[in-house]
N, C-alpha and C positions, 0 to 999 in steps of 0.2 A: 453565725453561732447564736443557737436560743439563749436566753436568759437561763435558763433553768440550767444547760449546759455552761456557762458562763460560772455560774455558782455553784456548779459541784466539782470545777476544775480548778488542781493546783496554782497557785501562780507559778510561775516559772521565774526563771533569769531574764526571759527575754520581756518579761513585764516589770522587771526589776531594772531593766535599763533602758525602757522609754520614760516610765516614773523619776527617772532620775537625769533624762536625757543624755546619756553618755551609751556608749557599748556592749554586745555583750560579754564582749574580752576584757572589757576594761571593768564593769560589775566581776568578771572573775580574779582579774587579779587584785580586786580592791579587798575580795573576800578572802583573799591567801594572805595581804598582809606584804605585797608587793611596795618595793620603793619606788619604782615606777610612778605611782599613781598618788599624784599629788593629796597634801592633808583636806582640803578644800573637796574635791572630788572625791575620794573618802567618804566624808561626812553624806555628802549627797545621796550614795549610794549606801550606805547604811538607815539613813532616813525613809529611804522609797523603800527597803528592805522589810521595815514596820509599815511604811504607807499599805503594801499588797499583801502583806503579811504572807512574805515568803518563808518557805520551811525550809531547810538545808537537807538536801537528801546525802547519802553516805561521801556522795563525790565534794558536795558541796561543804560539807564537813572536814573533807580530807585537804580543800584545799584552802581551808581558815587557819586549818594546823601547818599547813604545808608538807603533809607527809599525809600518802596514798598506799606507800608501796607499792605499788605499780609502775610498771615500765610501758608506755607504748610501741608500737613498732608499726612500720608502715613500710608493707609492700605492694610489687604489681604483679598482675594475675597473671602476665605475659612473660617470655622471656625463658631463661631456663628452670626448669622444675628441680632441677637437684642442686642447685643453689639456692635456690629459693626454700628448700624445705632443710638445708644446712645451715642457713643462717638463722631460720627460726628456731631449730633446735639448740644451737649453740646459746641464743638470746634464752631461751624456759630453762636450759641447764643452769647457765650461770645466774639467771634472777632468782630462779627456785633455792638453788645455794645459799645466796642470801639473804631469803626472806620474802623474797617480791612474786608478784606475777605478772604478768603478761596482757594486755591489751589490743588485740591487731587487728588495725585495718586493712584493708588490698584495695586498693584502687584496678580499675580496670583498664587503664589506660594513659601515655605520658600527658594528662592534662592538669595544667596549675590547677582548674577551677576543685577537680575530683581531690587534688592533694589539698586542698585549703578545706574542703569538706572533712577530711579525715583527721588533717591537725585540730579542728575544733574541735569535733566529736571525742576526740581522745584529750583533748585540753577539757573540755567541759566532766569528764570522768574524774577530773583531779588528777593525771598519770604524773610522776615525779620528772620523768625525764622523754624522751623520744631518742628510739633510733630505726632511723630513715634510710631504709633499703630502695630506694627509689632516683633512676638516673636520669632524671628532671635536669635539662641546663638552665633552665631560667629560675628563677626566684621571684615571687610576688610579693609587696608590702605586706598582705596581710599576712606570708608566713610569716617574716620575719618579726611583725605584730607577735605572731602567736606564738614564737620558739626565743622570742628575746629573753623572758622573765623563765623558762624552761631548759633544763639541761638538755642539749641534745648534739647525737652523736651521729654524722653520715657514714656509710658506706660506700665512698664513689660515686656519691649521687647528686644528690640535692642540695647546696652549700648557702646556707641561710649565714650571715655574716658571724652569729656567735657561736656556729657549729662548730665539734671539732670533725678531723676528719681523719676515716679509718679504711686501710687497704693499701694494696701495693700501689708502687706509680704503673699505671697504664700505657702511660708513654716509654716506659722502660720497659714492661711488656712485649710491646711490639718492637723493641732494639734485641730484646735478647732473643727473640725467636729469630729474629730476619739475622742477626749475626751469626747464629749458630749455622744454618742455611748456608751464607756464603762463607764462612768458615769450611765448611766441608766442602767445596768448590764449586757450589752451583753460581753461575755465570746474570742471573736474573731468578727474580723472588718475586713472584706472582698473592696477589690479597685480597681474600673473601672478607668481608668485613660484615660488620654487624651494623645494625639500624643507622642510620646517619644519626637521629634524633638521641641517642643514646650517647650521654659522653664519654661513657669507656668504649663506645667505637670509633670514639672519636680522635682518643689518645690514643689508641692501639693502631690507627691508621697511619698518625700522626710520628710518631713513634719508626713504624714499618718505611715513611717515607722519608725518613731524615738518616736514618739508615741505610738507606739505600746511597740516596745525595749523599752523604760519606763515601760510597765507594766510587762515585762517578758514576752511580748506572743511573738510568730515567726509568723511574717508574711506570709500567705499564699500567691499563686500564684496573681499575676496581670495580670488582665486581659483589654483590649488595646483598646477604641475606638478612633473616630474622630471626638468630639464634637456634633456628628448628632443624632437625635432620633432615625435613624435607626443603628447606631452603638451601642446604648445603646441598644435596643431590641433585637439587636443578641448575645450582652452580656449576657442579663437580661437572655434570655433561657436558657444560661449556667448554668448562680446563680439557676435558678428555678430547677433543676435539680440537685443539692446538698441539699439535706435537712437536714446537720446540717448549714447551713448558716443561721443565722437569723441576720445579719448587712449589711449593704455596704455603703460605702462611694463614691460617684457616682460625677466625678471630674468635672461636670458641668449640671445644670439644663436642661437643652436641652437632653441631655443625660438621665439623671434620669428620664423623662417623660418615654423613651422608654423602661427601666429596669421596672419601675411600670407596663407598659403593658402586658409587658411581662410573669412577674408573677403571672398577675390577671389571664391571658391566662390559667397559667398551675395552677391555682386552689390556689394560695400562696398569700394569702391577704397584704396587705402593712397598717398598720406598726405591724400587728396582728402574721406574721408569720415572717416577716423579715422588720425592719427598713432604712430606706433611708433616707439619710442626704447628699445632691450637695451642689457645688459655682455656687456664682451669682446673685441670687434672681433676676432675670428679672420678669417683670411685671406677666409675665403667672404665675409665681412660686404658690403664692396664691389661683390663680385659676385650680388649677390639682384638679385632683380627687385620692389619698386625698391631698389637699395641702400640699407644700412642704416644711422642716425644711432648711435652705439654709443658707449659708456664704454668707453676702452680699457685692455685689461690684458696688455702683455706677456710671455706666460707662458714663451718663450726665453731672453729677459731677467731674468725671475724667475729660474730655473734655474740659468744663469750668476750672476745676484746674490750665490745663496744659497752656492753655493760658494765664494765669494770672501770672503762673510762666514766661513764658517768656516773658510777657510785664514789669513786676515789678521785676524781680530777685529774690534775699535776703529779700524786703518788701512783699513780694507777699501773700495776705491772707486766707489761707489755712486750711482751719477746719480740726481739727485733727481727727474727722469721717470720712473723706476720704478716709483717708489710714488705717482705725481698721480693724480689720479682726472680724467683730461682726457676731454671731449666730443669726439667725431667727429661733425661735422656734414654729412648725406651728405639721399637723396630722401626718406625714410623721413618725414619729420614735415616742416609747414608750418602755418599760421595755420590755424583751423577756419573752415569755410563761415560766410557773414556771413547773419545770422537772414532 
């Protein structure tokens, strides 16, 4: 860096907390007025503040006051798209409601390092609170760094220890689809599953196999997609290709679309020859050819939930259909052929 660029450049934060030798999380919450951050360490940071002669730009202002109005949200790019763009709506419906806006990051992929970039970045905006649409199993110090002094709300994802957490149980999930299944007399319940790295495929797996071990069956192979229709149709050729399979429990609608195809393909009618039961019940669900039997999860409703949790805490009003892990019972699945 020239001199001359040197002196026509803002100071920053990040020159505000070598100045002061401490952080740049920790210069942010000294500037909110956090109790975190000891009286001593404080001062330090408010002294380098005049040393660099830092400005406060609007974010920086918003978080002296401790109000931004702003919500962050952080999603991934991956995964299913009509969830994805339900739960963002449901988040701008219900902020806009009350005043706030929106902030969103997307990360491209399940990596702490890309999530600890997007909590700063929306921590450094001043956002009041976060909600974390991101199904991350691991958690790193520094989120927890960055979400300790900030309201924040997950959705089945990311569980930072002050989080609350919003969504149905996933392991109930996959009990009420695989029950419904052998409730209706299928003999073995076959499971397309979603990402291993994903912990709602992880509980929906988890779920399908303790279900099973209730009835005394041994679960067969699992077989692995990526939430895409086209993961579930290179699936579905598999299942189609077994003929004593007559169940599957197919761990997301998007998916189940392409295992239907699949099998209409190789001559195996749906729910005539083998039964399909997903999560999710996105709008399409209804309209498949034959429509779809589905665990539903209102991801609109999530959205709106999640904000309301963190505007209200403990008061926050929360219909307890939110979070059930309720059956839609639709053509998709019926009793298996009689021997």
């Amino acid at each position: 860096m020239t001199e001359e660029t040197a002196r026509l450049r803002q100071p920053s934060m990040a020159d505000v907390a070598r100045a002061a030798g401490v952080s740049a999380q920790t210069v942010s919450r000294a500037l909110r007025g956090s109790p975190n951050v000891n009286p001593e360490t404080r001062r330090r940071v408010l002294a380098a503040v005049e040393q660099v002669g830092y400005r406060f730009n609007s974010a920086a202002r918003a978080l002296s006051s401790g109000r931004s109005h702003t919500i962050g949200l952080v999603l991934l790019a991956s995964g299913g798209y009509y969830s994805r763009s339900a739960v963002t709506a449901g988040v701008e419906s219900a902020a806009g409601s009350a005043g706030y806006a929106v902030s969103i990051a997307t990360i491209a992929a399940l990596d702490t390092g890309l999530m600890e970039q997007s909590l700063s970045k929306l921590a450094d905006q001043g956002v009041d609170g976060f909600v974390i649409a991101v199904p991350l199993i691991s958690v790193t110090r520094k989120m927890e760094d960055i979400t300790r002094d900030i309201p924040t709300v997950t959705l089945d994802g990311s569980r930072t220890a002050g989080a609350r957490v919003l969504g149905i149980d996933q392991q109930e999930a996959g009990r009420v689809a695989t029950r419904h299944l052998l409730d209706l007399g299928h003999r073995q319940v076959w499971h397309i599953s979603g990402p291993d790295e994903w912990i709602e495929a992880r509980r929906r797996r988890q779920g399908w196999q303790e279900c099973l071990t209730a009835a005394g069956i041994e679960a067969p192979p699992i077989l692995e997609g990526d939430w895409s229709p086209d993961s579930g149709y290179r699936q579905g050729q598999i299942v189609a290709m077994i003929p004593e399979v007559t169940a599957v429990f197919v761990a997301s609608d998007e998916m189940a679309f392409g295992v239907i195809r699949a099998l209409r393909e190789r001559g195996r009618s749906v729910p005539g020859d083998v039964s399909i039961v997903s999560v999710d019940d996105i709008a399409l669900a209804a309209y498949s050819s034959p429509p779809l039997t589905t665990v539903r999860q209102d991801f609109y409703r999530y959205g709106a939930a999640a904000v309301d949790l963190l505007l209200h805490g403990d008061e926050a009003d929360v219909d307890a259909s939110v979070v059930t892990a309720s059956l839609t019972v639709r053509a998709s699945t019926a009793p298996p052929r009689a021997d």
